[in-house]
C-alpha positions in Angstrom: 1.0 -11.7 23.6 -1.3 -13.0 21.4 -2.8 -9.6 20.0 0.7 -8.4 19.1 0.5 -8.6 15.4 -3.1 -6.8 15.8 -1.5 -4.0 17.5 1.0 -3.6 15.0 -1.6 -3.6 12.4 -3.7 -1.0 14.2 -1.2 1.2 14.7 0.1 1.1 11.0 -3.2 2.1 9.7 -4.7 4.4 12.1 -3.4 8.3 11.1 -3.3 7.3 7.2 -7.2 5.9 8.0 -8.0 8.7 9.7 -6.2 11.4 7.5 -7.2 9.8 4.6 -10.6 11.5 5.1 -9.0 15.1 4.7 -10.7 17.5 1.9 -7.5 18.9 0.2 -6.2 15.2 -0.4 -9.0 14.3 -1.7 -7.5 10.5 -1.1 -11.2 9.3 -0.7 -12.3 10.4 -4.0 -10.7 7.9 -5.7 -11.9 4.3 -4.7 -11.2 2.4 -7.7 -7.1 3.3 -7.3 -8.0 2.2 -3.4 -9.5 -1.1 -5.0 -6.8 -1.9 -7.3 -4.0 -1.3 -4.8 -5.7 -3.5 -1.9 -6.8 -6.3 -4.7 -4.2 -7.0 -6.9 -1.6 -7.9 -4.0 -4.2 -9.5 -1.9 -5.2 -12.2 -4.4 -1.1 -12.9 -5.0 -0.1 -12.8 -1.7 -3.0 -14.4 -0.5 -2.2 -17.1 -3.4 1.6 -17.7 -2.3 1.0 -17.3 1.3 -1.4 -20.2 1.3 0.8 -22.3 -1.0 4.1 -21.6 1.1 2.7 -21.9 4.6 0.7 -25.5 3.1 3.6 -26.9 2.3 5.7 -25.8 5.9 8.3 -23.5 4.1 6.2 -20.3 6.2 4.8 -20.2 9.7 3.2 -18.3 12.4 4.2 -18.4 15.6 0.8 -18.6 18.1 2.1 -17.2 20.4 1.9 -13.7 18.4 -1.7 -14.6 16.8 -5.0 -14.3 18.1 -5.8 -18.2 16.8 -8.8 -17.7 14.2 -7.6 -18.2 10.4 -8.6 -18.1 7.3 -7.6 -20.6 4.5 -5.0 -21.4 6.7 -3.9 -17.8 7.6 -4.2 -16.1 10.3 -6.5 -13.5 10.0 -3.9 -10.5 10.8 -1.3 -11.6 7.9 -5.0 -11.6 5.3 -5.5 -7.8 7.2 -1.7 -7.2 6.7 -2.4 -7.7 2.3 -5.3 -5.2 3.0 -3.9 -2.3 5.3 -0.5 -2.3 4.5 -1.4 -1.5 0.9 -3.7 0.8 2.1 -1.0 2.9 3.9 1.3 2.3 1.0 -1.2 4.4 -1.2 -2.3 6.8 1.0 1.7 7.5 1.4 2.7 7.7 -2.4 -0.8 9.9 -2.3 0.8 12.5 0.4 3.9 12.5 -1.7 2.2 13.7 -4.5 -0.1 16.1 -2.8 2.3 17.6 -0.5 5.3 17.5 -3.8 2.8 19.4 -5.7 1.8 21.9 -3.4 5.3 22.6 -2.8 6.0 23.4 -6.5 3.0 25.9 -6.7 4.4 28.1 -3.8 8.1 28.2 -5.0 6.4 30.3 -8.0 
């Protein structure tokens, strides 16, 4: 199924996209952390997955990918260095927010 990687994708980031709207977070306050986090491994991976899948050491199977690329890519492993960092942060976020609100009512 060629839109199999696209469903996995979509069902990684839809509750943290969605919940990452919620006022107590507060998750959507802070863009440039957002920035940072989707950026930095984008450019990298972006970087090495080029370089690897250039020189044949990397692949994609088609039969898993909808056909359009980018650089060489496909364009769900370039959506894969956005949302997966995406849902990385909004975990480590939840962590934190749910961590601290756990401290305030043990006291």
């Amino acid at each position: 199924m060629q839109t199999e990687y696209f469903i996995v994708l979509a069902v990684s980031v839809a509750a943290p996209l969605v919940l990452s709207f919620s006022k107590k977070m507060d998750f959507y306050k802070y863009p440039s952390r957002l920035i940072v986090a989707i950026l930095v491994p984008f450019i990298i991976f972006t970087i090495w997955d080029v370089f690897v899948t250039a020189r044949g050491h990397w692949s994609f199977n088609p039969l898993y990918t909808v056909g359009f690329k980018i650089l060489g890519l496909p364009i769900e492993e370039i959506l894969f260095f956005i949302i997966i960092p995406f849902c990385g942060l909004f975990t480590w976020e939840s962590v934190k927010y749910f961590t601290r609100n756990m401290k305030a009512e043990d006291k």
